[in-house]
C-alpha positions as CSV (number, residue, x, y, z in Angstrom):
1,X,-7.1,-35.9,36.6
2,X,-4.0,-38.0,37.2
3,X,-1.0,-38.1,35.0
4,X,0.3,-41.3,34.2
5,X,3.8,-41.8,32.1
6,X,3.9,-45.2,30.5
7,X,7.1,-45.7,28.6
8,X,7.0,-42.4,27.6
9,X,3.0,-41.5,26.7
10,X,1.4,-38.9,28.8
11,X,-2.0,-40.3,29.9
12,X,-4.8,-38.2,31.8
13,X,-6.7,-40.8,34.0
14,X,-8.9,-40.3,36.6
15,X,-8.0,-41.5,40.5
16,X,-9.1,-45.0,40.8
17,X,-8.1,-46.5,37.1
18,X,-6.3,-49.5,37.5
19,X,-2.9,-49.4,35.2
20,X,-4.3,-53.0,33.8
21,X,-7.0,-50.8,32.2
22,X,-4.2,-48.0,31.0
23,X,-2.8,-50.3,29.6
24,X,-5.0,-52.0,27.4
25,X,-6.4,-48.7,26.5
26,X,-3.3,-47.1,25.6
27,X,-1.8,-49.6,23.3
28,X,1.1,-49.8,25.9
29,X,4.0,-52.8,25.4
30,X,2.8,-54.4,28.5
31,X,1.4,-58.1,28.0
32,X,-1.3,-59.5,30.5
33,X,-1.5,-63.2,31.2
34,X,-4.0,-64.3,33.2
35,X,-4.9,-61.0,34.7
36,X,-5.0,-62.0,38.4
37,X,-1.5,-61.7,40.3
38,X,-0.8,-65.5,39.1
39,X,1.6,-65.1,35.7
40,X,4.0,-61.9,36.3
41,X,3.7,-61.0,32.5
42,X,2.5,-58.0,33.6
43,X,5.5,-56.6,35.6
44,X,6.5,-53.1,35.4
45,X,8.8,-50.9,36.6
46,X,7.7,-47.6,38.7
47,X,10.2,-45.0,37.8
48,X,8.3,-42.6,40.0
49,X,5.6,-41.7,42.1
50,X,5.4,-45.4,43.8
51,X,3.7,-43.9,46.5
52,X,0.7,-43.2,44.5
53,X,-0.2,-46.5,43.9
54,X,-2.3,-48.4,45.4
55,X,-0.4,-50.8,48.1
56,X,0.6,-54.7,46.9
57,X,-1.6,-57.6,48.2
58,X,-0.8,-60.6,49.1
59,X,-1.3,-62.6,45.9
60,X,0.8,-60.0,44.4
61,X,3.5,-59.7,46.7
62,X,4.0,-63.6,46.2
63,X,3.9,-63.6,42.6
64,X,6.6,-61.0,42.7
65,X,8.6,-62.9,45.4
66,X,8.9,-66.0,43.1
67,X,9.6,-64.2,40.4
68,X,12.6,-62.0,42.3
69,X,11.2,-58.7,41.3
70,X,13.5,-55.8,42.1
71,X,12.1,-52.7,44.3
72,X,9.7,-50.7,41.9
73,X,8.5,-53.5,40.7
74,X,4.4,-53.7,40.2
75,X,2.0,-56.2,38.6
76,X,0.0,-54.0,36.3
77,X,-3.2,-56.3,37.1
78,X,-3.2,-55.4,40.8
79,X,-2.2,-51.5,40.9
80,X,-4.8,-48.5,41.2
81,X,-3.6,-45.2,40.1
82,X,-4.3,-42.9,43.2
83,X,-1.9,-40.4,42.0
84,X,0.8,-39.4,39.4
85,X,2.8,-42.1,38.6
86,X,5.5,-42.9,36.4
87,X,5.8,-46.6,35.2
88,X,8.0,-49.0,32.5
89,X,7.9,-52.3,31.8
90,X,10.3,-54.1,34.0
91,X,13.2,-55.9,32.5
């Protein structure tokens, strides 16, 4: 099991979960728009373990770039837990 810290809350996922399904499961604070790397109302901050995430796709990376993420940023939609991973929501 993987250890993911959302705002705080320890949650025990397995590898694979996306952080869209954490999320919604968890009760978290993060919103979700439209649910596929086109809105950015899902943006979060990784405090740690970035690395363990699965890598941004294009859609994703564009969203972010109109939207002038800072590094650390995610989309919550798009991101697969592979590992222990601490997020926020972004600012």
């Amino acid at each position: 099991m993987i250890t993911v810290n959302v705002a705080g809350q320890e949650i025990e996922v397995a590898a694979g979960t996306t952080l869209q399904y954490i999320c919604d499961a968890h009760d978290t604070l993060v919103t979700f728009g439209c649910r596929a790397a086109r809105c950015g109302t899902c943006m979060i901050k990784v405090i740690s373990g970035a690395d363990n995430l699965s890598p941004a796709g294009p859609d994703e990376r564009a969203v972010l770039d109109v939207l002038a993420w800072s590094p650390g940023c995610r989309l919550a939609c798009q991101a697969t837990v592979l590992g222990t991973v601490t997020i926020d929501v972004a600012d």
